[in-house]
N, C-alpha and C positions, 0 to 999 in steps of 0.2 A: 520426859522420861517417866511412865507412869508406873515403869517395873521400880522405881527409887521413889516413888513420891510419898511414901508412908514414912520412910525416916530421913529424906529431906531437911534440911533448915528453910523454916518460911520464907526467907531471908532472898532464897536462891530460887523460887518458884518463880520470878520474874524475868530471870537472867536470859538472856538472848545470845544465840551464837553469834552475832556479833560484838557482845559485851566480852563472849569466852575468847577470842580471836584479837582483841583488842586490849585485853588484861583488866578490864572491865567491871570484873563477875564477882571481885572480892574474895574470891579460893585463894587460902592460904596457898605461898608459894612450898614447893619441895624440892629446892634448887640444890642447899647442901642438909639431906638427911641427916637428921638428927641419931642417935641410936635407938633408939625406941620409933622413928620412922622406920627406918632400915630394918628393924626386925618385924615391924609388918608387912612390908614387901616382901621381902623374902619369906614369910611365911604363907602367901597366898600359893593357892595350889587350885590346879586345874589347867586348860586351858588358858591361851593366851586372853581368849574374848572375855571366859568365866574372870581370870583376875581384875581385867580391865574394871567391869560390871563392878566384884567388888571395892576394889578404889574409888572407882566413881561412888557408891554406898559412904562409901569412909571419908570421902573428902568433901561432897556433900552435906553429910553432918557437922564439920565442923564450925565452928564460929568463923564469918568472915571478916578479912582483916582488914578491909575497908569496906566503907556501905554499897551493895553491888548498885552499879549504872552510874556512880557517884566516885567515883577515883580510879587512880591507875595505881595498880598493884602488880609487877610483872608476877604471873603464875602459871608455873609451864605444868602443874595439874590442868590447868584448862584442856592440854591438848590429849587428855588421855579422857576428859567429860566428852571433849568432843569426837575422840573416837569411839568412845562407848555409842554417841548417839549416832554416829552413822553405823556401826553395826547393828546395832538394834532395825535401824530403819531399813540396811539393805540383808541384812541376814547374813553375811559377809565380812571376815577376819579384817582389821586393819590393815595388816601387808599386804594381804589380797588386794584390798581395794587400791593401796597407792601402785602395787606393783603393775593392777590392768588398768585404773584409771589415769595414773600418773606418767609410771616410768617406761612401761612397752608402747603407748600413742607418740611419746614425745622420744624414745629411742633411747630415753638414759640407762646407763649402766649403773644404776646403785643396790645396795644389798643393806639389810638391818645387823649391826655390830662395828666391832669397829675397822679401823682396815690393818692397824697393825697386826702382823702375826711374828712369831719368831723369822721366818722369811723372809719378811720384808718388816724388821724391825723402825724402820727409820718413817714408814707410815703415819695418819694422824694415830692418834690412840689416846683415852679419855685423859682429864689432868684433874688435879685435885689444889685449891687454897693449900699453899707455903707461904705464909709471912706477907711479905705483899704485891707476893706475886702468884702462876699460874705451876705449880710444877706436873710433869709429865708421870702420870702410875705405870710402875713397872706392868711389864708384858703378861707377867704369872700374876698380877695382883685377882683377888678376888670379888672386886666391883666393878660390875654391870648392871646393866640398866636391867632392872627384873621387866618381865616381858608385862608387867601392867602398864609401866609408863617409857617404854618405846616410844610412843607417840612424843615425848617430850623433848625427845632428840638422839634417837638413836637407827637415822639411815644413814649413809655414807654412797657420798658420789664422787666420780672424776671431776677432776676441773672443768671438762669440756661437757658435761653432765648437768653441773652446774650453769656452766654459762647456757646451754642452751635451754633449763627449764627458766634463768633471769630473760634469755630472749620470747618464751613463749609467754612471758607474762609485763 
């Protein structure tokens, strides 16, 4: 990434997309946002790629939370480093790329959001830490996934979607 390498942590100049892929890289995780995460997400503007770019800037800087190539740290920022770097490389939006690379070759039906709607209320739809367990966010709640870290986990498929991209792989 040599559009980030000026404010980089040295740290991360080594890291390999198989290190991002494998949780690896030592990027701090941003599993459950903090308030002061979440008000940086939400303040990125632009484009979905532009936001990507800057997260990947911001998360890159940060100190990593284990030494990268040297532990396992689940961090689902990886998957928004590694979409920044395949668009950079293809010139080509994230959704783009899974929707012609992925889901039109292999015939799946998936779409980026969640699948609940008032409609079909009974859908998956995101959940949030209650006590010590998973609970379900309401339908009107105001958390989603800001379009920087989509990549992190925000496609939704059929079952039959699913099973056939577990068959193509």
């Amino acid at each position: 990434l040599p559009n980030l390498a000026p404010t980089m942590r040295a740290e991360y100049r080594q890291v390999t997309i198989e290190d991002l892929l494998t949780h690896a890289s030592g990027l701090p995780p941003v599993k459950q946002p903090t308030k002061d995460e979440l008000a940086f997400l939400r303040a990125l503007r632009g484009s979905p790629r532009a936001q990507r770019e800057e997260f990947a800037r911001w998360v890159l800087g940060r100190a990593p939370v284990v030494p990268p190539g040297h532990g396992y740290e689940y961090s689902n920022a990886g998957y928004t480093v590694l979409a920044h770097i395949a668009e950079v490389e293809t010139g080509r939006a994230y959704e783009d790329l899974l929707r012609e690379r992925i889901f039109a070759p292999l015939g799946l039906r998936c779409f980026f959001g969640w699948p609940a709607t008032p409609a079909h209320a009974r859908a998956p739809s995101g959940h949030w830490p209650a006590k010590e367990a998973f609970a379900p966010l309401p339908l009107d709640d105001p958390y989603r996934l800001p379009p920087a870290i989509v990549p992190a986990g925000d496609a939704s498929c059929s079952i039959a979607s699913l099973a056939e991209f577990a068959r193509a792989h």
